[in-house]
N, C-alpha and C positions, 0 to 999 in steps of 0.2 A: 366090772363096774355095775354097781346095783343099779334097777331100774328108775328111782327117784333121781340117781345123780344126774339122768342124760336131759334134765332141762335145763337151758340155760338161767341164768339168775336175773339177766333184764330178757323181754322178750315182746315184741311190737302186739298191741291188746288183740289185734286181731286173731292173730295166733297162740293166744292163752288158752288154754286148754287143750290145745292140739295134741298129736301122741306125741311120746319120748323121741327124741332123736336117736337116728338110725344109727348102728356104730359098726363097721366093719374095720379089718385087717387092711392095710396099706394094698398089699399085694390081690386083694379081690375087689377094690376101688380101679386103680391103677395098672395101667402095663408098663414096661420099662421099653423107653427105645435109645438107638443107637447115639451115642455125643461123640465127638472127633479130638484129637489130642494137639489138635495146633495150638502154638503159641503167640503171643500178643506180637511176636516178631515175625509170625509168617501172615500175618495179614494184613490187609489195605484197610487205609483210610477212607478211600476217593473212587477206588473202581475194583471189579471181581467179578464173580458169576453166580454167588452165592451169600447173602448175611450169613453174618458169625454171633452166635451170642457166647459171651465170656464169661466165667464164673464171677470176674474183677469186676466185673459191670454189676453183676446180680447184685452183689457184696456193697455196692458204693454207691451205683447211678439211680439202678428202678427199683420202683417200688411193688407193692403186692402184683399190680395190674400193670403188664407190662404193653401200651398203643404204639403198635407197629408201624400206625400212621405221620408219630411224632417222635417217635426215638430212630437214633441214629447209631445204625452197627458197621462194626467194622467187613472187611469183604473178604471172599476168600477168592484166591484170584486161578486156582484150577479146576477148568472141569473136571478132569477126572478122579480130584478129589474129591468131590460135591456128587459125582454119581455113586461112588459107594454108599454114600447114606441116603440114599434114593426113598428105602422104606422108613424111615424115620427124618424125612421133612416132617417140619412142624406145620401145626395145625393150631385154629383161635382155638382155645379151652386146655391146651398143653401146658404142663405144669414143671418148669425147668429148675431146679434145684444147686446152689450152689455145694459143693460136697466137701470143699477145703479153705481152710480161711486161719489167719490167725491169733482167733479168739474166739469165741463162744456162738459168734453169727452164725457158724456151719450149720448149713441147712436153710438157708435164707434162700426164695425163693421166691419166681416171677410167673403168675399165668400169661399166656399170649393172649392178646385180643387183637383187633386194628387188624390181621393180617390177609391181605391181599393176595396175588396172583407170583407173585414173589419168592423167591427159596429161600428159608432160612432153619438153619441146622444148631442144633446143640453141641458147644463148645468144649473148650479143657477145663477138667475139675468141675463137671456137671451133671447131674441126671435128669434126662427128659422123661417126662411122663406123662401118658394119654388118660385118660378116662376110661374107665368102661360103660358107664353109668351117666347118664345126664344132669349135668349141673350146671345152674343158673351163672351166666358169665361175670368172673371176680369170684366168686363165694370160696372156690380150692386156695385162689392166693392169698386172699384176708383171712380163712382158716387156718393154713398152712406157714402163715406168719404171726398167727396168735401163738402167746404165751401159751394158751391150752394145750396146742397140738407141739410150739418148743420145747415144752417142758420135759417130754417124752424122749429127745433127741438126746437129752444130756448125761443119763447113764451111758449111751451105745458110742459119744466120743471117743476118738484115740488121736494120740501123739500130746507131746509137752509146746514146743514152740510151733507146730501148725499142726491143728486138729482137723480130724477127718472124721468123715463118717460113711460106713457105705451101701450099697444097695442091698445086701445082706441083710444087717439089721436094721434098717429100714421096713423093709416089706411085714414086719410082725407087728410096726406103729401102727395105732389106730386111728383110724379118721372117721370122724362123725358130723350128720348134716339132718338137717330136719326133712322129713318129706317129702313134703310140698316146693315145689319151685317156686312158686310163688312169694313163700317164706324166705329163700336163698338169695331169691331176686332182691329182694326186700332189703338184707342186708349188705348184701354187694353194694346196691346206690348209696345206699347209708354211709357207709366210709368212702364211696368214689367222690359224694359231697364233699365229707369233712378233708379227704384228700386236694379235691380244686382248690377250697378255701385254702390249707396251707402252701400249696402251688403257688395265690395270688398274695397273700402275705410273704413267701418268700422272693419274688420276686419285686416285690416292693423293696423290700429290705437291699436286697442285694444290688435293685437302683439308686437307693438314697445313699447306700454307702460308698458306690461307686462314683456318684453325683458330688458328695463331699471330701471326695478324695482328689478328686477334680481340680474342684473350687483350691483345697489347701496347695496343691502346685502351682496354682495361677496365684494365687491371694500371696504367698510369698515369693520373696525374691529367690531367684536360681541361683545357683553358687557360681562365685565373681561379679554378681550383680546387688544392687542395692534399689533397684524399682521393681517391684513387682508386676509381672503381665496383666491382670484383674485388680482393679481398683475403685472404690467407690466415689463419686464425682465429689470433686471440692478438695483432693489428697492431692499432693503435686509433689512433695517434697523427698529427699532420698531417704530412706531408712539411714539409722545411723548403727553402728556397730558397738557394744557394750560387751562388759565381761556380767558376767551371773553374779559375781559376789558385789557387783555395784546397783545390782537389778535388784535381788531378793533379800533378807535375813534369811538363815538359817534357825530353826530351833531343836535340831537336835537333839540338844539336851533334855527337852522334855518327851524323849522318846521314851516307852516302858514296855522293855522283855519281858516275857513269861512265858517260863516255861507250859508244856501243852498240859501236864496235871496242874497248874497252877489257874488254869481259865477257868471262869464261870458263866455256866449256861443263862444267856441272856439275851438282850435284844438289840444293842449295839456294838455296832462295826467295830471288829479290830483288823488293820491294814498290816500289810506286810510288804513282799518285796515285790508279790503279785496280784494286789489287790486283799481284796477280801478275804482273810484266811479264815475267819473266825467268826464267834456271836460274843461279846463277853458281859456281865453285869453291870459294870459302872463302866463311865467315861472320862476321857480328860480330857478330849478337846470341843467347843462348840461352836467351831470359824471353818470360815472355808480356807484351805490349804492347800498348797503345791507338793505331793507326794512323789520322788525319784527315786527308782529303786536303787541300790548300795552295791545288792549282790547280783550276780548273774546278768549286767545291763548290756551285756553284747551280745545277748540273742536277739535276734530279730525276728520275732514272730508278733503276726498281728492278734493273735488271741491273748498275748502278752503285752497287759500296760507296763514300759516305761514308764513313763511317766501321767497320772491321770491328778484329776482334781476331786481333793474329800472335802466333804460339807455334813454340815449336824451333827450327831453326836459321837464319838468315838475313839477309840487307843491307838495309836501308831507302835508298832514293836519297832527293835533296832537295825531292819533291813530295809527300811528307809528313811529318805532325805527328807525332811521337814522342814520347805520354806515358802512364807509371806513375800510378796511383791511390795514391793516400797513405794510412796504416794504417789509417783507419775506413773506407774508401770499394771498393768490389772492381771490379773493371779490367772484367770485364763486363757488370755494371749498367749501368758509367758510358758505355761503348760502345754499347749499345741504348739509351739517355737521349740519346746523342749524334747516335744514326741517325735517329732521329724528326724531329730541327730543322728546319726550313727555314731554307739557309745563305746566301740571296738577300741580306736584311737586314744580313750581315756581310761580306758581300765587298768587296773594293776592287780598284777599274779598270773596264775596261768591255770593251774587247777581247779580255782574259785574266783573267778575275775570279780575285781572290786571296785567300785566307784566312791572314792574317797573325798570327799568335805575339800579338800586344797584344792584337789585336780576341780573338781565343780565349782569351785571360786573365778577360775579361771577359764571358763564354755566362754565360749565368744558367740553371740547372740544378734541378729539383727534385728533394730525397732522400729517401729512407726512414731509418730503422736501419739499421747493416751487416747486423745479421740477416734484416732483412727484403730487403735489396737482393739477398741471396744465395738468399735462395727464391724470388727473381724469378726470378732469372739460372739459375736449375740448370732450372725451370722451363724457360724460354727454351731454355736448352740442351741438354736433351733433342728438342724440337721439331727443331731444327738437327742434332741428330744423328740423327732419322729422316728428315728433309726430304734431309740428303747422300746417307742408305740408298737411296732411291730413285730419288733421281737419278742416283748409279751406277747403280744395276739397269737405268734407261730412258738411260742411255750405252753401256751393255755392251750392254743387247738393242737399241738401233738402230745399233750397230758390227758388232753380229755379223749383223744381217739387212743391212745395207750390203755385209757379204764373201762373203753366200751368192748374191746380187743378181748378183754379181760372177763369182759360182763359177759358179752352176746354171744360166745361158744360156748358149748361143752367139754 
């Protein structure tokens, strides 16, 4: 690597001009110490004699910087398993390595900080590693999880369906760090900031969704029942039972396939069976509409709308239902009434379950008043409109810590 390359491309003014960043060989950084080969089924949850960190954890739970004060590991419940690895207890500034995974993360990686008076050992499918060299605490995890120093890992992969990688080729990777601690420090806080911040946006999120998930089991009625637990003062009356095809129009018919060479690069939605598939040039619809998926409606997974509501401009293709709520009934109500179902009971086929126009005629449906469906729904929809707040804010701030990641190493 030439000498010009080893600046970085952003770098805090104070440190501008400073020398090139330092680059050595993995293996004259780093020492290699002992990981243990238990499995997720020889340890405790609740009690042991030792922490356990797990590669599955690296892989899913922590992040660069991993606070011993606040993460919770599993335990390992024999001494004298815990004394064999006697010389490779961890220590704050140890850099634990996940080594298998199945996908491209391999190599995903946690420093210790937070660690107290405590034992805690390197687990299955892991490499621990010391320092030799003194470095500002965070700087090896937020390195060692930049693009910079991944990029490096992805020649020395092996296997097809779980890639590995190992200590061998490893030790010839290079790691680079500016000189000064000062500088390293520098940048550790810099992402342990942008890290709290998406910490407290995600926990927002995860409250409000939680909080509206809440609310929609109390705000409807429980099955066999027709009064809801949660109800806003002045509603007294039972919900009444309805079919769908006396609730909505369908329009169908003004659904329009196209093929994927047939789309054009544009700026309105086209819908599908999972929302958004697409961008395309022109539009057909510009109403709000109750979108139900056609095909695949008996999966149950929450990252998958069933059923959601479109609005402004855009094309439905033929993998879903297109239908208007009719003048007593309000298009959003009838959307979250729709999202709750389980659509198993309804489908037809078995290798591509379907949700067919007839069988949808016939969803048995419980109502309020329009009035009352509407201070469900506004209700409802506030929730959705802080739950998207946030979710941008935790897009934007882990797009923008993914370009500094990018920017601030070598």
């Amino acid at each position: 690597m030439k000498e010009e390359k080893r600046v970085p491309k952003r770098r805090f003014k104070e440190f501008i001009g400073d020398d090139a960043w330092e680059q050595r060989k993995l293996e004259n950084v780093l020492v290699n110490l002992q990981n243990n080969t238990l499995s997720r089924a020889d340890l405790s949850d609740n009690q042991g004699v030792a922490k356990n960190i797990h590669y599955g954890d690296i892989l899913i739970k922590f992040g660069e910087v991993l606070d011993l004060t606040k993460a919770i590991l599993p335990m390992i419940l024999e001494k004298k398993i815990v004394d064999k690895y006697k010389a490779s207890y961890l220590r704050n500034g140890d850099v634990i390595v996940a080594d298998t995974a199945e996908d491209e993360t391999v190599g995903k990686c946690s420093e210790i900080a937070g660690l107290g008076n405590e034992t805690v050992i390197s687990g299955l499918h892991t490499i621990p590693y010391r320092p030799i060299l003194e470095f500002a605490t965070g700087y090896l995890g937020y390195y060692m999880n930049s693009g910079t120093y991944h990029n490096q890992l992805f020649p020395l992969m092996q296997g097809i369906k779980v890639t590995s990688i190992s200590r061998t080729a490893m030790k010839n990777t290079l790691i680079l760090y500016p000189q000064r601690l000062e500088e390293q420090f520098k940048i550790s806080s810099f992402f342990q900031r942008i890290d709290n911040l998406i910490t407290l946006h995600q926990r927002k999120y995860d409250k409000l969704k939680s909080l509206k998930s809440a609310y929609l089991s109390e705000m409807f009625p429980q099955e066999g029942e027709k009064v809801p637990k949660r109800r806003f003062p002045g509603f007294t009356d039972a919900w009444e039972q309805r079919k769908l095809g006396d609730v909505v129009d369908f329009l169908d018919e003004r659904r329009k396939p196209l093929e994927a060479g047939e789309r054009e690069s544009g700026v309105y939605q086209y819908y599908g069976a999972t929302g958004i598939i697409d961008y395309v040039k022109d539009y057909i619809f510009n109403d709000e509409l109750i979108l139900l998926s056609e095909d695949g409606a008996n999966i149950i997974d929450r990252n998958y709308r069933v059923c959601f509501l479109a609005s402004g401009k855009y094309w439905v293709n033929n993998h879903a239902h297109i239908m208007k709520a009719r003048s007593e009934y309000c298009n959003g109500f009838i959307c979250e009434a729709l999202e709750r179902l389980d659509y198993t009971t309804y489908n037809t086929g078995t290798a591509q379950p379907k949700l067919n126009q007839k069988t949808c005629c016939n969803i048995m449906l419980l109502v309020p008043s329009y009035a009352e469906q509407l201070k469900i729904f506004s209700m409802l929809a506030s929730f959705d409109h802080l739950i998207t707040l946030h979710q941008r804010k935790l897009e934007k701030l882990k797009n923008l810590k993914a370009a500094y990641l990018q920017e601030m190493f070598v």
